[in-house]
Z-matrix of the N, CA and C atoms (Angstrom, degrees):
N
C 1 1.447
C 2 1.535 1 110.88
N 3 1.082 2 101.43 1 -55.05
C 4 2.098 3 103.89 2 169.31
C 5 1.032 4 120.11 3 -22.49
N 6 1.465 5 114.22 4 -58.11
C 7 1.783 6 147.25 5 -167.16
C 8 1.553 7 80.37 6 -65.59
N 9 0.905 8 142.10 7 -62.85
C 10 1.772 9 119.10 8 -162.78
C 11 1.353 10 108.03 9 -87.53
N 12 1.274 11 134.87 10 -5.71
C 13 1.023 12 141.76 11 177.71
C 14 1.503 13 121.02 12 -61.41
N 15 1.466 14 92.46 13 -71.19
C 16 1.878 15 105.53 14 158.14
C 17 1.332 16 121.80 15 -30.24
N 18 1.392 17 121.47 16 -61.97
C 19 1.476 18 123.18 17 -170.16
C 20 1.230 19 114.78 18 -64.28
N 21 1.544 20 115.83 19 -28.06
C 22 1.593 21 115.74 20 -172.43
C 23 1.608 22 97.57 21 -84.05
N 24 1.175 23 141.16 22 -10.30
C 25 1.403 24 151.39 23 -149.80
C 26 1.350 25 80.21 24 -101.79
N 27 1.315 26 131.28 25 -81.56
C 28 0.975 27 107.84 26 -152.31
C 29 1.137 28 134.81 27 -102.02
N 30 1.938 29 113.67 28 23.75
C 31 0.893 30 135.69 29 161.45
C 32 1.437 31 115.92 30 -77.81
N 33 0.839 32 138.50 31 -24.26
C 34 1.333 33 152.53 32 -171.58
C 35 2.222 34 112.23 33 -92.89
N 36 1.779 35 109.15 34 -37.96
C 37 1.336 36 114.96 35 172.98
C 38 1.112 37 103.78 36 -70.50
N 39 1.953 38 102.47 37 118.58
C 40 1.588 39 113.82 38 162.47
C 41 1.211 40 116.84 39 -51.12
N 42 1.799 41 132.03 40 -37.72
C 43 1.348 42 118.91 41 -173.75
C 44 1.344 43 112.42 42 -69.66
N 45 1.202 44 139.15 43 -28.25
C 46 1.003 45 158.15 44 -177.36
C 47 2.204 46 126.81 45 -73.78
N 48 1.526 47 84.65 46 -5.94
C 49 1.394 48 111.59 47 -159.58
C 50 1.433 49 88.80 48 -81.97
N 51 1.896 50 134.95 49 163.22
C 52 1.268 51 145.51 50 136.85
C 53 1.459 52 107.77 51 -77.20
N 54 1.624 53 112.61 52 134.18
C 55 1.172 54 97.48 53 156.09
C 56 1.099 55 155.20 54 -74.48
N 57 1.606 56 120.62 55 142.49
C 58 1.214 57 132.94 56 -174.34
C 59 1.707 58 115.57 57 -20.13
N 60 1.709 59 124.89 58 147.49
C 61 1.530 60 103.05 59 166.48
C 62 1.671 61 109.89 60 -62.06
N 63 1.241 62 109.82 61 -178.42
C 64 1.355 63 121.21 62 169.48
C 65 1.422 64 130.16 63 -66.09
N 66 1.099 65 162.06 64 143.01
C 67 1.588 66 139.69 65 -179.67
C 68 1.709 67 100.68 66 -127.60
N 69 1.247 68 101.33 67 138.77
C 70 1.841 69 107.06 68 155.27
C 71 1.705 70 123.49 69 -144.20
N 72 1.197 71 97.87 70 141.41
C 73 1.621 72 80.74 71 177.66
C 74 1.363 73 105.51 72 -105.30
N 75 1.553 74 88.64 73 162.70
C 76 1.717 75 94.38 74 -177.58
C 77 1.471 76 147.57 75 -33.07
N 78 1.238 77 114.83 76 -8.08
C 79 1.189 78 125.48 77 169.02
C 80 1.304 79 119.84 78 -86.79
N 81 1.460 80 105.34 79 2.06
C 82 1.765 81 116.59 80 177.69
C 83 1.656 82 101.88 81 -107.58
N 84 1.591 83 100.90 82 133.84
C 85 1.510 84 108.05 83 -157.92
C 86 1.858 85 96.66 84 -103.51
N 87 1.424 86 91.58 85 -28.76
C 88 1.822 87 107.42 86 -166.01
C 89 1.017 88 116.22 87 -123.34
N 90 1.731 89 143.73 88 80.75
C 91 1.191 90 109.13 89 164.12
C 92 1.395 91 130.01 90 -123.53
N 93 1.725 92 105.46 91 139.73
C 94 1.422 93 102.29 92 -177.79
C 95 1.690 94 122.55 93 -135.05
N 96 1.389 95 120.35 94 152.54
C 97 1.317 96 114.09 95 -176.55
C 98 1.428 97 116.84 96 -119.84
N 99 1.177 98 116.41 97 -154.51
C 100 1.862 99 120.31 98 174.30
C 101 1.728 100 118.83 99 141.13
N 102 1.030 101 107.47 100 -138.63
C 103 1.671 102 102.39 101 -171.26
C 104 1.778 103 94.95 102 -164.59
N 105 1.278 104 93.07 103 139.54
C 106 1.637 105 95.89 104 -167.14
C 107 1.891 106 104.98 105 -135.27
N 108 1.267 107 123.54 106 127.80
C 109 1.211 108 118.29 107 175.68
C 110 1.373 109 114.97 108 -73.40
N 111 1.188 110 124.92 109 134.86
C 112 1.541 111 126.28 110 -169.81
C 113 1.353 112 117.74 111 -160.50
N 114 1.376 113 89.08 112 86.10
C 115 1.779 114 115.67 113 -171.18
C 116 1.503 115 84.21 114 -107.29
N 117 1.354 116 157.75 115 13.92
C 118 1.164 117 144.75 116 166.33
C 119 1.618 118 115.80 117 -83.36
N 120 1.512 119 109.20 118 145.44
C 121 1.444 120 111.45 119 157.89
C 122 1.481 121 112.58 120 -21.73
N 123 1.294 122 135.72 121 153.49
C 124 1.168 123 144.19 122 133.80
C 125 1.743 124 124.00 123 -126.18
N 126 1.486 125 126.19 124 164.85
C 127 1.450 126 115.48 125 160.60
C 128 1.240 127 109.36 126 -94.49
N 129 1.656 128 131.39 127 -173.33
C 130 1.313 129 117.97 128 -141.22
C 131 1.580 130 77.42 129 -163.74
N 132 1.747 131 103.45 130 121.62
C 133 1.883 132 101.74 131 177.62
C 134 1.691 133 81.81 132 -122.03
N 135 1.526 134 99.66 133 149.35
C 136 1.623 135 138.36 134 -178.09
C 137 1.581 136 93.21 135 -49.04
N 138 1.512 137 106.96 136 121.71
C 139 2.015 138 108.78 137 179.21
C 140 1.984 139 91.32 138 -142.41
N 141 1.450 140 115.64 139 66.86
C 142 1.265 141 101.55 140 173.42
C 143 1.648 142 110.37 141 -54.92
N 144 0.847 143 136.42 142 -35.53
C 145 1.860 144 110.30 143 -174.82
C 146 1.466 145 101.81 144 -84.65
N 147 1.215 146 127.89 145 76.87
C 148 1.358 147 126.64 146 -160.42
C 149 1.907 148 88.29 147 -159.16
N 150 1.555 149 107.54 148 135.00
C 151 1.307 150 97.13 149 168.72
C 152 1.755 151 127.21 150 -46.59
N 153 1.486 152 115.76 151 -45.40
C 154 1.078 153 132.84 152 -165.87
C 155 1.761 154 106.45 153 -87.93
N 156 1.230 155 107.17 154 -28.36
C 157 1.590 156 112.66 155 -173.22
C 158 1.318 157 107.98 156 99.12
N 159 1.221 158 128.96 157 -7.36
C 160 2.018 159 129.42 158 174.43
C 161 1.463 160 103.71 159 -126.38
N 162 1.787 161 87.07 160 176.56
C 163 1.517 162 91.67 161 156.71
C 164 1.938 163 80.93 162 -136.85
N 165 1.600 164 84.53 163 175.84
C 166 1.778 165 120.11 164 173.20
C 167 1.748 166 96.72 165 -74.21
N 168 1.173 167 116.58 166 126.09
C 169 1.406 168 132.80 167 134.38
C 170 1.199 169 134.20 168 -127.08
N 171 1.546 170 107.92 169 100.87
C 172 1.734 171 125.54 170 -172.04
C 173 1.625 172 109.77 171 -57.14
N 174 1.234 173 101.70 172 134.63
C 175 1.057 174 124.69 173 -155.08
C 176 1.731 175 95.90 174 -92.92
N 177 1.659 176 114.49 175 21.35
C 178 1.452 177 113.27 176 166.58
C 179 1.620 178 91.26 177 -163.19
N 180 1.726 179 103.88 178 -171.96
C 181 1.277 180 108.02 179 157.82
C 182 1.231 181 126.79 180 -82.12
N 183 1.841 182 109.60 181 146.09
C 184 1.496 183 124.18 182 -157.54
C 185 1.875 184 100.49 183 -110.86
N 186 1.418 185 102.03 184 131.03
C 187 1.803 186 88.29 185 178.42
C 188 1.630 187 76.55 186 -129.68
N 189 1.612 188 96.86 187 157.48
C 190 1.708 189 116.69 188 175.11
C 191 1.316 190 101.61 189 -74.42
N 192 1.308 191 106.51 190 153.45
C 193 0.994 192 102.50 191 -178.73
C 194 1.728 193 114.65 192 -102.95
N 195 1.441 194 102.98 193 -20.84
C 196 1.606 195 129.38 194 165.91
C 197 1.351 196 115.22 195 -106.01
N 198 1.439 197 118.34 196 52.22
C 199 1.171 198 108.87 197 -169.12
C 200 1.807 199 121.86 198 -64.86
N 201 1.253 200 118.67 199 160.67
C 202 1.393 201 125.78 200 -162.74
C 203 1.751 202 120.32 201 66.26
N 204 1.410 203 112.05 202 -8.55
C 205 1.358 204 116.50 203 178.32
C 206 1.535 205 106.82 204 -82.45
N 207 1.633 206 81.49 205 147.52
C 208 1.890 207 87.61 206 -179.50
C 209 1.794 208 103.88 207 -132.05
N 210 1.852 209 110.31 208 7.38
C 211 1.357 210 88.81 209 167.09
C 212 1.044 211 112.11 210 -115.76
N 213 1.353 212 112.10 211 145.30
C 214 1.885 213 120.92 212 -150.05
C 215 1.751 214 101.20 213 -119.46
N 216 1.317 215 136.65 214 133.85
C 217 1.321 216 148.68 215 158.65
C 218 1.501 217 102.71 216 -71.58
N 219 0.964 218 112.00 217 96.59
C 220 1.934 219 134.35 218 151.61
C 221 1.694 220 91.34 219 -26.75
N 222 1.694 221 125.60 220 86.42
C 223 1.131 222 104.68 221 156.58
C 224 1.422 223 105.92 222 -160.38
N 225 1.355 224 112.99 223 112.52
C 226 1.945 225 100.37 224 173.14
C 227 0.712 226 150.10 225 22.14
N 228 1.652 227 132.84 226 79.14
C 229 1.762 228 117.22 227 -172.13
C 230 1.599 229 95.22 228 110.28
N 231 1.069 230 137.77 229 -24.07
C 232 1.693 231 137.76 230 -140.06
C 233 1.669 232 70.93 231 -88.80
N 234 1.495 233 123.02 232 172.60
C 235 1.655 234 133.08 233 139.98
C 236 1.164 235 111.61 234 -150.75
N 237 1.044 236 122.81 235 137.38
C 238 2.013 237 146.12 236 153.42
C 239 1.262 238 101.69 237 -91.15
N 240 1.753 239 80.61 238 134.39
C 241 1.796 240 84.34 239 -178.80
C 242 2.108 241 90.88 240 -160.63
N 243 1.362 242 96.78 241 -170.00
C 244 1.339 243 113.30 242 -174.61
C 245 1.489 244 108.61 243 -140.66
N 246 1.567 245 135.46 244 148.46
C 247 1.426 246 125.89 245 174.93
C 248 1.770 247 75.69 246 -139.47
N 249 1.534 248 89.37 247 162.43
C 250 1.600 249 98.16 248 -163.05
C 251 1.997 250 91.59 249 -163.58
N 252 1.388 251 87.54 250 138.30
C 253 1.379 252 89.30 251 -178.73
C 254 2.118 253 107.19 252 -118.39
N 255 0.806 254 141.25 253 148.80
C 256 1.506 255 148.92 254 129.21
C 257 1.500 256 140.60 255 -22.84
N 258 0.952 257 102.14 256 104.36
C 259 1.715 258 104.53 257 -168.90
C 260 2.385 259 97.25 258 -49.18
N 261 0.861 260 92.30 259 130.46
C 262 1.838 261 104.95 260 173.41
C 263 1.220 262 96.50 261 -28.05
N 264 1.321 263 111.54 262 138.33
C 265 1.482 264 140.69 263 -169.51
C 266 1.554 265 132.98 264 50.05
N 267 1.487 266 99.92 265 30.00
C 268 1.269 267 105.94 266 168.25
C 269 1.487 268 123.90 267 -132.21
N 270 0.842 269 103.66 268 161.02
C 271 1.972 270 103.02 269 175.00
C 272 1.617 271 78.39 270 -175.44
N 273 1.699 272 86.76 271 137.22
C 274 1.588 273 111.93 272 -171.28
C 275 1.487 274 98.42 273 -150.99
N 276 1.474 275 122.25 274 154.54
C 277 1.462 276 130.91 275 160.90
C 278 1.358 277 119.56 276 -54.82
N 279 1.144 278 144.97 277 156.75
C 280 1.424 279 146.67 278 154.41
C 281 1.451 280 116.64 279 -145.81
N 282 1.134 281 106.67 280 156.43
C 283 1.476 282 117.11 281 -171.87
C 284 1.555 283 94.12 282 -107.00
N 285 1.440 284 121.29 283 140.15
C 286 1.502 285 126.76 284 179.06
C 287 1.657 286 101.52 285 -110.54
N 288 1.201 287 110.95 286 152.27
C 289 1.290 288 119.62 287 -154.17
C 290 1.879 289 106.56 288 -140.92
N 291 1.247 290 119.98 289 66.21
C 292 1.650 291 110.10 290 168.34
C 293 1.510 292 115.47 291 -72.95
N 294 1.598 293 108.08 292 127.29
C 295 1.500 294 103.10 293 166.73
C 296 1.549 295 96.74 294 -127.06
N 297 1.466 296 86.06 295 141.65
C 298 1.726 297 103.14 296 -172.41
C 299 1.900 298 87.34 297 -115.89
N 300 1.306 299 100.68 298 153.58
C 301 1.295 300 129.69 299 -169.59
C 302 1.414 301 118.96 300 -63.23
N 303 1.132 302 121.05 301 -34.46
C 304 1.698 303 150.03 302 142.30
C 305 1.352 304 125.12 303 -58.92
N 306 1.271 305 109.93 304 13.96
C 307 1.535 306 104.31 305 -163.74
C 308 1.679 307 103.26 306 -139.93
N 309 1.576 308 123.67 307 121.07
C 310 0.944 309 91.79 308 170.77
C 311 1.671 310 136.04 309 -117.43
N 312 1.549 311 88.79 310 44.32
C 313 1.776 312 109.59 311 172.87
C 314 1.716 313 97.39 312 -133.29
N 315 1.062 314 124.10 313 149.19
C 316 1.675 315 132.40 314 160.63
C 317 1.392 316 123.55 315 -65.12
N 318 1.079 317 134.79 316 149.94
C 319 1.356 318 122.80 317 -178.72
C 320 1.932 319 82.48 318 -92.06
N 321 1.358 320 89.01 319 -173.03
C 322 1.897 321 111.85 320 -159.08
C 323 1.210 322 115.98 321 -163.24
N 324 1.196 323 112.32 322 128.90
C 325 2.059 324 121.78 323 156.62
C 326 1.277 325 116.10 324 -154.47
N 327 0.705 326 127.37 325 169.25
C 328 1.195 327 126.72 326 175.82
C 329 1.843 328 116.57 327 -90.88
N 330 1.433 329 99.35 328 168.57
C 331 1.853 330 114.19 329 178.02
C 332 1.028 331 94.57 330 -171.13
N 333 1.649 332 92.37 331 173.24
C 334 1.478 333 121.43 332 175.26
C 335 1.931 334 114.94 333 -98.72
N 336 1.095 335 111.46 334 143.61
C 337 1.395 336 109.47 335 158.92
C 338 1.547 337 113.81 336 -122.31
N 339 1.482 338 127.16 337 143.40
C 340 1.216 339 129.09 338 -135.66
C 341 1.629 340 117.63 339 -143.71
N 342 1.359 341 151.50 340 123.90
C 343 0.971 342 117.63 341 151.87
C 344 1.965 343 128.77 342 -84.32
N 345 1.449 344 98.29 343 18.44
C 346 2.023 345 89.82 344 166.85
C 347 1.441 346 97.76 345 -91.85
N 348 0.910 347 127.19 346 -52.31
C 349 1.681 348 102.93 347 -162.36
C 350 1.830 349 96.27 348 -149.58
N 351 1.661 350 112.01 349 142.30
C 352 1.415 351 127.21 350 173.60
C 353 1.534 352 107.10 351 -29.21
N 354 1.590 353 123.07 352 126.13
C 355 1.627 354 104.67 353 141.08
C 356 1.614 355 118.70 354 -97.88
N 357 1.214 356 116.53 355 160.30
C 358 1.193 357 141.34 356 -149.98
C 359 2.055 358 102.53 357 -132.07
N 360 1.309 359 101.25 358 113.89
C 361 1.059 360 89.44 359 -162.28
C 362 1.994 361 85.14 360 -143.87
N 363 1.471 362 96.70 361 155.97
C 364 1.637 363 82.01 362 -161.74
C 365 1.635 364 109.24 363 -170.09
N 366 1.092 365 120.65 364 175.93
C 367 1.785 366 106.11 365 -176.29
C 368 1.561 367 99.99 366 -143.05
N 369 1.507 368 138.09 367 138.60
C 370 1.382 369 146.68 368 -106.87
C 371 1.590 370 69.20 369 -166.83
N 372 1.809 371 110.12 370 119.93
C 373 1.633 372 114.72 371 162.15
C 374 1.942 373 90.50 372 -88.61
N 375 1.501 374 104.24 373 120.89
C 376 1.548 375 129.86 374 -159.88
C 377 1.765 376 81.52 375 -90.63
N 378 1.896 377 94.55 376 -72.28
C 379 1.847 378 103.96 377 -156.52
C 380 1.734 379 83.14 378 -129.38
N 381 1.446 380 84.01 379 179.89
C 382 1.655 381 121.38 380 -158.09
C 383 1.562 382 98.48 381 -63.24
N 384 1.471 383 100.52 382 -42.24
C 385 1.741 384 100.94 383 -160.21
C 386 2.327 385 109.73 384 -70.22
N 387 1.325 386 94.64 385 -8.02
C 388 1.350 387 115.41 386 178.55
C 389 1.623 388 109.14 387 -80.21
N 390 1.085 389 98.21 388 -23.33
C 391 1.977 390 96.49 389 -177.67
C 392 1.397 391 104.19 390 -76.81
N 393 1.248 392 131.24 391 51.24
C 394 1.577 393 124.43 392 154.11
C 395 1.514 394 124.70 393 -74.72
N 396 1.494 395 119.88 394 98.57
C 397 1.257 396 125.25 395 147.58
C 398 1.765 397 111.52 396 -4.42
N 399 1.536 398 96.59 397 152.47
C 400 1.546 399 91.79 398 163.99
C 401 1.740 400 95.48 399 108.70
N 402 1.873 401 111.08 400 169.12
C 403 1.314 402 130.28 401 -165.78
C 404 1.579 403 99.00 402 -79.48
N 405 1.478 404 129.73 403 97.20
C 406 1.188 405 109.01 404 137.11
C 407 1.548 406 175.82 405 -88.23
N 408 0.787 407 166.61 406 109.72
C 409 1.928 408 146.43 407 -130.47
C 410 0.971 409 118.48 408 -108.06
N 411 0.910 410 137.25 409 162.28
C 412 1.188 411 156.39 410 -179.00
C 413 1.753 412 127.50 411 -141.15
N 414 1.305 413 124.66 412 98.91
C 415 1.525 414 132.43 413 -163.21
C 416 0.884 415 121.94 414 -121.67
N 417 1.681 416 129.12 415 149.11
C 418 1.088 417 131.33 416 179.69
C 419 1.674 418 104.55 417 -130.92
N 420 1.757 419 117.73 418 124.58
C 421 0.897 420 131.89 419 170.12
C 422 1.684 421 138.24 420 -87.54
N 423 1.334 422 132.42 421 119.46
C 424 1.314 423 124.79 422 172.00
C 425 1.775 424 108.51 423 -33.23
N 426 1.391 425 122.87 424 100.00
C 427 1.719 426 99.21 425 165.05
C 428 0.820 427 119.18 426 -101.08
N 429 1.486 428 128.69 427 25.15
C 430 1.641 429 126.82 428 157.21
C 431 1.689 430 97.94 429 -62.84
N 432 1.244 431 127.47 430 -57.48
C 433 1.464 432 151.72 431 164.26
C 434 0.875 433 105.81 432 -31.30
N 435 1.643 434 148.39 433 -1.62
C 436 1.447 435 117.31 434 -142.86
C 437 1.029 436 144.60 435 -1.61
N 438 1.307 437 95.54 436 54.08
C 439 1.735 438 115.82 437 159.42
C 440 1.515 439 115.45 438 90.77
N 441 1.687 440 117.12 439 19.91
C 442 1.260 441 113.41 440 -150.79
C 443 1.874 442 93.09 441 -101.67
N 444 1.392 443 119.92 442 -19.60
C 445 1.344 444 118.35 443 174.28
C 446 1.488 445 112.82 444 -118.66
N 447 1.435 446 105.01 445 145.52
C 448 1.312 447 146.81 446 -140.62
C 449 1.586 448 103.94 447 -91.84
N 450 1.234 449 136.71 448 71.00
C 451 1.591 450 123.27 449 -150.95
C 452 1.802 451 97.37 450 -94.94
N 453 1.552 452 114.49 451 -30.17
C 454 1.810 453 110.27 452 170.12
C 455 1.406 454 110.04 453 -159.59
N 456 0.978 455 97.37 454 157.05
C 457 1.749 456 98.58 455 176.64
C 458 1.351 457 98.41 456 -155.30
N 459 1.688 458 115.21 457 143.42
C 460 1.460 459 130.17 458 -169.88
C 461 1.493 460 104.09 459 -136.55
N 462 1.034 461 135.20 460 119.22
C 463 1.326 462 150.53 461 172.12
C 464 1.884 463 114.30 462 -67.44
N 465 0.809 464 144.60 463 131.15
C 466 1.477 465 136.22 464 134.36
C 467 1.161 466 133.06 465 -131.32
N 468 1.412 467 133.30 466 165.13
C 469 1.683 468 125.93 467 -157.14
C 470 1.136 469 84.10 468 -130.20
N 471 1.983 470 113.74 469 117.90
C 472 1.251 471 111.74 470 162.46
C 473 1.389 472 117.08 471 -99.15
N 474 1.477 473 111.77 472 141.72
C 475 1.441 474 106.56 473 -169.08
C 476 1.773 475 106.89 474 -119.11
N 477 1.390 476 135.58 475 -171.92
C 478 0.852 477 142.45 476 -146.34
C 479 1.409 478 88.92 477 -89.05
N 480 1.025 479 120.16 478 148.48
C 481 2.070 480 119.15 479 174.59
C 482 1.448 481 120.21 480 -57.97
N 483 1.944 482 96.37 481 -34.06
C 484 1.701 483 105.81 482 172.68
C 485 1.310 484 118.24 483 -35.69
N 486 1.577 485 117.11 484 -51.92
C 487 1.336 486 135.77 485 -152.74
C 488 1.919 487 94.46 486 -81.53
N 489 1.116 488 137.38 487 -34.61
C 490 1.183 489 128.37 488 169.00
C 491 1.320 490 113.97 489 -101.77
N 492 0.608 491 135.54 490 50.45
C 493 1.563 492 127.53 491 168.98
C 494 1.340 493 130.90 492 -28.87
N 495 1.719 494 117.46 493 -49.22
C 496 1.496 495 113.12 494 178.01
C 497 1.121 496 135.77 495 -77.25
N 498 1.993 497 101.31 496 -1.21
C 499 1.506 498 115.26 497 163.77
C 500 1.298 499 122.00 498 -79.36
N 501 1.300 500 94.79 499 -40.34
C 502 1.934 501 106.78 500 -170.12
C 503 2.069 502 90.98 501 -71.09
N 504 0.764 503 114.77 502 -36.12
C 505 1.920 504 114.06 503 178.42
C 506 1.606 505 109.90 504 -79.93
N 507 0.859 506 119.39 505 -20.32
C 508 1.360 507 122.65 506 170.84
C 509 1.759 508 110.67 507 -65.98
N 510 1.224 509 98.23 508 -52.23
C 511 1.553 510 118.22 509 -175.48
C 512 1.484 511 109.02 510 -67.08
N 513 1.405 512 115.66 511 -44.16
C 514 1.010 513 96.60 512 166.66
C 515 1.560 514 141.28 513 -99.30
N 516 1.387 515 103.21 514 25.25
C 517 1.909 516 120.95 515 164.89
C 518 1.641 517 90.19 516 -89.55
N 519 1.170 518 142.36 517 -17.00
C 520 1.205 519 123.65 518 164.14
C 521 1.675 520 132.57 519 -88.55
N 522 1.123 521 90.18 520 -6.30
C 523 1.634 522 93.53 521 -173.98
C 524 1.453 523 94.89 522 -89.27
């Protein structure tokens, strides 16, 4: 009885879960994810449903540095994120949507999705109380809709920094 016990255990623990594949709907022309070190300055636009009340806007262009990776080391400065482009002739509002594993509302702001150029939209471990282990997402909402359709969603599993090491040291020969 044990022996079946285990497998259903830990089939069932979200921390324990892989993340989900990626999803987009058709109105998404581009999509890509990864993990980017970002010990740099940034400016900071007004995100009240946001733990902190902002988000990060880099004050240049941002490339991953792990691109296509979705498992992330819980460590200061590190960010996972997604940039996503618009099938030609559109650019529409969207509502962005982080849910952290500990949380049981998403943080939120708004963006644009576009067909001139990718947005890049992404979440920056700021402080300590942000390093929660576990499946996180990342979404982008129709806000013509108020928010009622689903245009991408990206999964990643952040894990303890122990477990990556040559990312979390990488990041910090750059800072």
């Amino acid at each position: 009885m044990r022996a079946l016990i285990l497998p259903v255990i830990l089939a069932v623990t979200p921390a324990l879960a892989d993340p989900g594949p990626p999803f987009a709907a058709s109105v998404v022309a581009q999509l890509d994810w990864g993990i980017f070190c970002s010990g740099e300055a940034m400016d900071r636009a007004a995100a009240p449903d946001t733990d902190s009340g902002f988000i990060h806007v880099p004050r240049r262009s941002l490339s991953f540095h792990w691109p296509g990776v979705r498992r992330v080391p819980a460590a200061l400065g590190l960010a996972f994120g997604v940039e996503a482009m618009a099938q030609p002739g559109m650019v529409q509002p969207v509502e962005i949507r982080v849910f952290h594993p500990d949380r049981p509302l998403p943080e939120r702001w708004d963006s644009t999705l576009s067909d001139t150029a990718a947005s890049l939209v992404f979440f920056r471990f700021d402080r300590a109380d942000e390093l929660t282990p576990g499946i996180w997402a990342i979404e982008a909402h129709d806000g013509a809709d108020d928010g009622a359709s689903l245009l991408y969603r990206v999964e990643f599993e952040i894990v303890p920094a122990e477990a990556l090491p040559e990312m979390v040291h990488a990041c910090e020969a750059t800072a």
